[in-house]
N, C-alpha and C positions, 0 to 999 in steps of 0.2 A: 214212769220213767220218761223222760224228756226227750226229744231225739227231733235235731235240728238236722236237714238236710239240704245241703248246696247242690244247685244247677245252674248249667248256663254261660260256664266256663269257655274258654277256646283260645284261638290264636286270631288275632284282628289285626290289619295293617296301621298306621300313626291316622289319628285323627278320624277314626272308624268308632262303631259303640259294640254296645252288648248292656246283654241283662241278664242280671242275674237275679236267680230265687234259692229261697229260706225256707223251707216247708217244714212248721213246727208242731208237734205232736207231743201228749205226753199230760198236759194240763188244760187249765184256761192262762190264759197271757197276759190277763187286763191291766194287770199289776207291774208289770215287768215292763225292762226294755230290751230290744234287740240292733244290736250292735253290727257291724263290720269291723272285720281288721284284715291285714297284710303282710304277707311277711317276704320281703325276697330275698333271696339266696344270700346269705353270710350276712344278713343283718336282720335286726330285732321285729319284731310284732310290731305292726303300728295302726292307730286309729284311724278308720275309713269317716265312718257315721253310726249313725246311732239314729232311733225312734223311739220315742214310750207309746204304748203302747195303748194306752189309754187316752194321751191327749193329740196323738200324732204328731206332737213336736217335734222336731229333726235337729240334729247336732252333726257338724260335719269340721272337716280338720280341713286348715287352710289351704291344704294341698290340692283338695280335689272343691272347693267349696267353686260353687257357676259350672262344674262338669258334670258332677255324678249329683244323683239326687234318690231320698230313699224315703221309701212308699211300705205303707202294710196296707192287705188286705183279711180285714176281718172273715170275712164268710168261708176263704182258703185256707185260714191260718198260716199265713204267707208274707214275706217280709222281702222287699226286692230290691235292687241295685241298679238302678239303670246310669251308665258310664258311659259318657260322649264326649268329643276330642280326646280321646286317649292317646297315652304319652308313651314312650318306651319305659320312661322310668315308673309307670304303672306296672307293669309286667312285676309280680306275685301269683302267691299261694294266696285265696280271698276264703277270709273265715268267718263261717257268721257265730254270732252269741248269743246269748238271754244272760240277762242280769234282774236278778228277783228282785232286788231292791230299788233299781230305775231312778236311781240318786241324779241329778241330775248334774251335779258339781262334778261326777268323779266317771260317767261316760265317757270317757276317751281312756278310763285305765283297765287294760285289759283285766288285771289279776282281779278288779271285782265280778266280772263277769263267771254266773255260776256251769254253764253249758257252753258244749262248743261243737259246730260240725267237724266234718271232716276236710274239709277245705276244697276249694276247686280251682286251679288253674287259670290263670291268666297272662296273655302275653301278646303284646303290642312287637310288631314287628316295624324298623326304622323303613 
C-alpha cells in the first residue's frame, strides 16, 4: 500500500519560503514520478512540479518556475518542495503524488497521477 505523506505546511508573510516534504512508503519509487499540486479555495487542482524519480529530472509550471524548486531524496524516500518569494496567490492546499507511469509528456495532468497525500496547507500572508 502506497502512502505519501505531506509536511511543512504553515502560514509565511509575501516573499518568505518554506519546505515542504513527501515521505513515501509503500514500494520502491525508481519507476515513478512524484508530483506537486494545488488547489485553492473555489478553483481547480493545478500542477506545482513534478520529478522522475529515477533521472531526477524536474518539471515545473510557469507559475512558480525560478521560486520553488523540487528535490528527492533517495535514502529518505522523500520528495521535497522548497518555495521562495512566495506570493499570496500561492496560498493552497499542497498535494503531493506518485505517478507509476512517470510519462513525462503528461506530468502536469493530475488525473494520471496514481496516489495522493492528504494535503498540507499553505498560506502567504500580504
Amino acid at each position: 500500500q502506497v502512502q505519501l505523506v505531506e509536511s511543512g505546511g504553515g502560514l509565511v508573510q509575501a516573499g518568505g519560503s518554506l519546505r515542504l516534504s513527501c515521505a513515501a512508503s509503500g514500494r520502491t519509487f525508481s519507476s515513478y514520478a512524484l508530483g506537486w499540486f494545488r488547489q485553492a479555495p473555489g478553483k481547480e487542482r493545478e500542477f506545482v512540479a513534478a520529478i522522475r524519480w529515477s533521472s531526477a529530472r524536474t518539471y515545473y509550471a510557469d507559475s512558480v518556475k525560478g521560486r520553488f524548486t523540487i528535490s528527492r531524496d533517495n535514502a529518505k524516500n522523500t520528495v521535497y518542495l522548497e518555495m521562495n518569494s512566495l506570493k499570496p496567490e500561492d496560498t493552497a492546499v499542497y498535494y503531493c503524488a506518485a505517478d507509476r507511469t512517470s510519462d513525462p509528456r503528461a506530468l502536469n495532468d493530475a488525473g494520471r497521477y496514481d496516489y495522493w497525500g492528504q494535503g498540507t496547507q499553505v498560506t502567504v500572508s500580504s
